[in-house]
C-alpha positions in Angstrom: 11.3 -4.9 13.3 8.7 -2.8 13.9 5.7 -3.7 16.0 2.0 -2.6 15.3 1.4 -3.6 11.6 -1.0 -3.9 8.9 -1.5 -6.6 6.1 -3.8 -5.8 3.1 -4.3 -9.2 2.0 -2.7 -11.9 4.3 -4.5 -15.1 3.2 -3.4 -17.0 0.3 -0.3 -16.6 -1.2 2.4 -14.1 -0.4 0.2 -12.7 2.3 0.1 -15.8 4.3 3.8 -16.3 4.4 4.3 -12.6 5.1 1.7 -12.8 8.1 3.5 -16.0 9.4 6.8 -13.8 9.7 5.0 -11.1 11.5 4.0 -13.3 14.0 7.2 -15.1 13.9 9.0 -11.8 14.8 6.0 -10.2 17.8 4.7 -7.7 15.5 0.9 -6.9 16.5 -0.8 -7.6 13.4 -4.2 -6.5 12.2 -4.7 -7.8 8.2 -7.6 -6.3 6.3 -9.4 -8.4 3.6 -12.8 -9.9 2.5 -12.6 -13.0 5.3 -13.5 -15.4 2.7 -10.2 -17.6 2.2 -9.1 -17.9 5.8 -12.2 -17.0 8.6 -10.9 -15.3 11.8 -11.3 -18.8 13.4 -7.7 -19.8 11.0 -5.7 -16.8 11.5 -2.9 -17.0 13.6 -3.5 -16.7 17.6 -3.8 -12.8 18.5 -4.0 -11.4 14.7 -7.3 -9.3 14.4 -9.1 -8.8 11.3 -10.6 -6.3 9.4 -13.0 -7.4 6.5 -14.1 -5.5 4.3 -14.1 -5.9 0.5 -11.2 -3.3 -1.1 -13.5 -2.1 -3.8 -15.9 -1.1 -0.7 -13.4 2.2 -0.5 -16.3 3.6 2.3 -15.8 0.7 4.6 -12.3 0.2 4.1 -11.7 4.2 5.3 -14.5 3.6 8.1 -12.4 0.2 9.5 -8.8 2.5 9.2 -10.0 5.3 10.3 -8.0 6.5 13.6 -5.7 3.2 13.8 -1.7 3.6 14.0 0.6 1.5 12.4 4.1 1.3 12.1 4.4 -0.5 8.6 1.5 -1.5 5.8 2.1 -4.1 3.8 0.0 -4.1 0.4 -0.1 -7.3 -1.0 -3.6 -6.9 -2.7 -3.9 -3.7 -4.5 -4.7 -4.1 -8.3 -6.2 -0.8 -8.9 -4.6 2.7 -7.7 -7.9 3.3 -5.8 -7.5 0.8 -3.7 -4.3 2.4 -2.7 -5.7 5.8 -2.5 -8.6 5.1 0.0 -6.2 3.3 2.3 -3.7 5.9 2.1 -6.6 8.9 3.0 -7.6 6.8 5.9 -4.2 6.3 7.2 -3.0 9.1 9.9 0.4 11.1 9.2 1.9 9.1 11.9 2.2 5.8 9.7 5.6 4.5 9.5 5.9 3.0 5.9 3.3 1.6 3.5 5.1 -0.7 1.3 3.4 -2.1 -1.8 4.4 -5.1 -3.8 3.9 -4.7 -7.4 5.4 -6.4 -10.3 8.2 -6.4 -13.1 5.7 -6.6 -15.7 5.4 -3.1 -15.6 8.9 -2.8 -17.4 7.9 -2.2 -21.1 11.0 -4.4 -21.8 8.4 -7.2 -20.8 5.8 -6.0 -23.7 8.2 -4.3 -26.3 11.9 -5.8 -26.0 14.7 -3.6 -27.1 16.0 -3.9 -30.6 18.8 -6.7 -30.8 17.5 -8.3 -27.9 18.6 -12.0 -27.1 16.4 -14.4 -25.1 19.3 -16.3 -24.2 21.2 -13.8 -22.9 19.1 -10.6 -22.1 20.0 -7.4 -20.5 19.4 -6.8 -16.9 16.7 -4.9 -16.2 16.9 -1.7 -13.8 14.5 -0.3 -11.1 14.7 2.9 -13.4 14.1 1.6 -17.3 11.3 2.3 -18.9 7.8 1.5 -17.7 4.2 1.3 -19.2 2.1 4.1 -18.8 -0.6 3.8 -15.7 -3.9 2.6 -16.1 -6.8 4.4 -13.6 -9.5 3.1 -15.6 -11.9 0.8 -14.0 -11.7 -1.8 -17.2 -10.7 -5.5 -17.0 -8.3 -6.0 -14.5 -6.9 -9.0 -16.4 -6.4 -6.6 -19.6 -4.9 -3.9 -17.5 -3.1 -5.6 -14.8 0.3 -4.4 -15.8 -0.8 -0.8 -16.1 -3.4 -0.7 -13.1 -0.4 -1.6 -11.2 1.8 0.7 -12.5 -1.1 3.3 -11.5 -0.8 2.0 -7.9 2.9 2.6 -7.7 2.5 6.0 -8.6 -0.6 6.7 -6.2 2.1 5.5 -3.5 5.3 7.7 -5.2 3.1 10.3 -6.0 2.3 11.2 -2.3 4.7 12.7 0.2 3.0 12.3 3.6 3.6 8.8 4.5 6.8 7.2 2.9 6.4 4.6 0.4 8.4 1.8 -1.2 7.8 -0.4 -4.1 8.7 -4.0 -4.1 8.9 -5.3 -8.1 9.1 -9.5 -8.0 8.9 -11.4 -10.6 7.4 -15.2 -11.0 7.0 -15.6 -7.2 6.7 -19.3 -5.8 6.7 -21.4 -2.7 4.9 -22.9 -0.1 0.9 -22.5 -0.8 1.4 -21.1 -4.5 -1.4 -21.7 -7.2 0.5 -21.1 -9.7 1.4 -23.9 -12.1 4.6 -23.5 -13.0 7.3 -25.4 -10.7 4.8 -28.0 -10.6 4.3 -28.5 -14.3 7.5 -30.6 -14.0 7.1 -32.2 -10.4 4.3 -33.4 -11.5 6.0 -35.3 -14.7 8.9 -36.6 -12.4 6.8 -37.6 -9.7 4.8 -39.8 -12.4 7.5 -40.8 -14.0 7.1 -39.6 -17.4 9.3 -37.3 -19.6 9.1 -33.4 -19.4 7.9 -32.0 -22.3 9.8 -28.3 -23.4 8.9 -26.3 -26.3 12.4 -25.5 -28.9 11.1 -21.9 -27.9 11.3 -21.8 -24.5 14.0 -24.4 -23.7 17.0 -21.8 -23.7 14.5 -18.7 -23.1 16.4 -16.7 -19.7 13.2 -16.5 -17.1 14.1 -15.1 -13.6 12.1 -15.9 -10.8 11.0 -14.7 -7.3 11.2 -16.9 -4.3 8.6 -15.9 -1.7 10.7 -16.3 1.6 13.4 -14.0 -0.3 10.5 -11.5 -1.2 9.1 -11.5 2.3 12.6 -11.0 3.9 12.7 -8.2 1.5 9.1 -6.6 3.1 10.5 -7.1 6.5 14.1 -5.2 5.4 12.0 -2.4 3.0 9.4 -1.8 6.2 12.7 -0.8 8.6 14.6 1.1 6.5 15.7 4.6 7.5 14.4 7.5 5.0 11.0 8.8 3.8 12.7 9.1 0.3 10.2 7.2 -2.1 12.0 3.9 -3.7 11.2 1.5 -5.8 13.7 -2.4 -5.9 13.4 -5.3 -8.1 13.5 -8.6 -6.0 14.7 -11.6 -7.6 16.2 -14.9 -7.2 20.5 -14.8 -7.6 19.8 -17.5 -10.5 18.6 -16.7 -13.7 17.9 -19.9 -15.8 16.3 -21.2 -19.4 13.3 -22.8 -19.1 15.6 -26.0 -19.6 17.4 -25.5 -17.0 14.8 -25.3 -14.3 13.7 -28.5 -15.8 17.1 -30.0 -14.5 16.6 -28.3 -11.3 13.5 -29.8 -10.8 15.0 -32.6 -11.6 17.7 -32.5 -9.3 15.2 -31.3 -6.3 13.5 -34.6 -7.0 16.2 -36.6 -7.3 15.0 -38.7 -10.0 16.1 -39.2 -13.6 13.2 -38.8 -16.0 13.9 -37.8 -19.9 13.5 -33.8 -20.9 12.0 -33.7 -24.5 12.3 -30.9 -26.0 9.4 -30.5 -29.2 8.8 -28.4 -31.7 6.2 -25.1 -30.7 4.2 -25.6 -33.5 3.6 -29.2 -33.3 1.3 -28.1 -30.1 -0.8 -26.0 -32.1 -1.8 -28.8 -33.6 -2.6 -31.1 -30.4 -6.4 -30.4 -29.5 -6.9 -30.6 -26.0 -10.4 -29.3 -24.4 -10.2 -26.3 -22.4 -12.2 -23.3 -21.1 -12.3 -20.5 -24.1 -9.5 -18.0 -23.7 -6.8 -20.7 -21.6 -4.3 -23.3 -22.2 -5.1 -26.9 -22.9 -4.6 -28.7 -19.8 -1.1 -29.7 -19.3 0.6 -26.8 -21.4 4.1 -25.5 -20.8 3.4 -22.9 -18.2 5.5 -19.9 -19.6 4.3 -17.8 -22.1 5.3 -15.9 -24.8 7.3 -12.8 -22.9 10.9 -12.7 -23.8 13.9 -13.7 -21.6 14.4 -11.3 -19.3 16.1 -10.7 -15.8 16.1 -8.4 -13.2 18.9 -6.1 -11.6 18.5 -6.2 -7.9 21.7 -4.6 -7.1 19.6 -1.6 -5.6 17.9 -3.6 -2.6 21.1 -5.3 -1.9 22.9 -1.8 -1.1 20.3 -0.3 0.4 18.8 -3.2 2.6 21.3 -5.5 2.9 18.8 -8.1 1.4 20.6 -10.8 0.0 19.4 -12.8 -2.6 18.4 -16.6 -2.7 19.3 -19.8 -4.1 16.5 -20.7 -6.7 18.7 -24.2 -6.2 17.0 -24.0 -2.1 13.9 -22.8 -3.3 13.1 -25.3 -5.8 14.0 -28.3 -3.5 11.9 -26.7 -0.5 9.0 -26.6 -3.0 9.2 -30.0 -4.0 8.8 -31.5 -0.4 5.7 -29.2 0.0 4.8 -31.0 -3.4 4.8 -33.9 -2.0 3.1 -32.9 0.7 0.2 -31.4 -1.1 -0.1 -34.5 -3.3 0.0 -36.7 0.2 -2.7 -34.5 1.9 -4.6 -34.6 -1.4 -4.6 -30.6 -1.3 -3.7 -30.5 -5.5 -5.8 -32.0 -7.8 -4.6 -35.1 -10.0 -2.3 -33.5 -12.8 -3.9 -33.6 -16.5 -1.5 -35.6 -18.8 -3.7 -35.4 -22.1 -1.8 -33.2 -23.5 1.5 -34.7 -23.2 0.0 -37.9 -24.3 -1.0 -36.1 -27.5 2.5 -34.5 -28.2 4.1 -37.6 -27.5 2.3 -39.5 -29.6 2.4 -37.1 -32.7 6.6 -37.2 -32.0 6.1 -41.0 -32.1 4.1 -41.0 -35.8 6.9 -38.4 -37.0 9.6 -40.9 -36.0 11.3 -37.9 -33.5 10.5 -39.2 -30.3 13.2 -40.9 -28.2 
């Protein structure tokens, strides 16, 4: 591995297990980012920090300015300037700057191909068809997919330092925010029934898990060749919504009832919630269609080998517990269930 490296990011989510590895394997690490989620006081023994705020592009090329590194890992850029004033700073001398991005650049993601089955959906390739890059300085939520596609090609586009793109998709593990896995440990561990939508219950979703993504980085940032690349990472599993329900399950090792309700039915369940989100307690996938990735690419040319979603999901659900123990989640929001459940009940459906 190599041994004097960068992390843009390195605090919360992907960043912090990424930065644990680094240490893990002696890499001298510097990460840059704001300071604000983990002080310099919390970062791992001999890691030195940076802070400056990425949209600051005059500090961030002031703080670079002169410093050698064998590998950058992005893990923070959202807009393609972001990428640009780090990669200006940087001397010709840098080894690899790797960025992670995302598969919902694929337009397959936004416009599915004609014929197109949920159940059983065509892989997607690191060389399909992507949306078109956004450099505007709008609302990042609006124009994540696009911004990001915009950093990828800021990266591509350049020749001097060589560049590859990571493209995960639904990343989770240890110290994720995200509330997907644990819509459903929180049901089992409460012993109540998990609620699925008929839409999404045999929708294909494919997922990323963050120790496979990071092994990926680790691979991507000592690979020979400055040729530019770009590799979808992605669990070996693709399942329905319905079945990560029973592998939940099966991580838990409990035996709670999987209800499956009609979609419209919660339209009709009024739960409070800020304007623009979810009631509390909604199924946590959305409306994209079932999709899954082909990461045949990253297996031939790192030798990365894809994970057991099976492993992942029953290494998250001890950290679950954990979190819930240490009182580091707060207490889940069962209204809405409550609500469905009791509409199933009046219409005579529930079990």
């Amino acid at each position: 591995m190599t041994e004097r490296v960068l992390v843009l990011g390195g605090t919360r989510f992907v960043g912090r297990h990424l930065l644990e590895r680094l240490v893990a394997l002696g890499c001298a690490v510097d990460v840059l980012n704001r300071g604000v989620t983990m002080p310099p006081e919390a970062l791992p023994a001999g890691v030195g920090q940076l802070r400056a705020d990425r949209a600051d592009h005059g500090r961030v090329r002031s703080l670079l300015s002169g410093r050698a590194y064998d590998a950058v890992f992005d893990v923070s850029a959202y807009r393609p300037q972001e990428v640009a004033t780090v990669l200006e700073a940087l001397p010709d001398t840098t080894g690899h700057y790797l960025l992670i991005s995302t598969c919902v650049v694929y337009t397959h993601l936004w416009d599915p191909a004609p014929g197109h089955h949920d159940e059983d959906p065509v892989p997607i390739a690191e060389d399909d068809g992507t949306v078109a890059g956004y450099f505007g300085d709008g609302d990042i939520v609006v124009h994540y997919a696009g911004a990001k596609r915009a950093c990828e090609t800021t990266l591509l586009g350049q020749d001097r330092i060589p560049g590859t793109v990571l493209r995960p998709c639904g990343i989770y593990g240890r110290y994720d925010d995200r509330y997907r896995h644990d819509y459903f440990f929180d049901r089992i561990a409460a012993g109540r029934p998990v609620l699925i939508p008929d839409s999404h219950v045999d929708r294909r979703i494919h997922l990323t898990s963050v120790d496979g993504l990071v092994d990926a980085c680790v691979r991507a940032a000592g690979r020979t060749g400055d040729d530019p690349l770009v590799l979808n990472i992605a669990d070996r599993d693709v399942l329905s919504c319905g079945e990560l329900a029973e592998e939940c399950v099966r991580a838990a090792g409990a035996d709670p009832r999987i209800i499956v309700y009609p979609r419209e039915l919660a339209g009709e369940v009024l739960v409070p919630a800020e304007a623009g989100t979810a009631p509390p307690g909604a199924f946590p996938f959305g409306d994209e269609p079932g999709f899954r990735l082909d990461c045949t690419r990253a297996g031939e040319v790192l030798g990365w080998t894809a994970p057991s979603i099976g492993a992942g999901t029953a290494a998250l659900f001890g950290a679950h517990a954990e979190r819930r123990a240490a009182g580091g989640r707060a207490e889940p929001d069962f209204r809405f269930d409550d609500a469905l459940l009791a509409r199933l009940a009046a219409a005579g459906s529930s079990p």
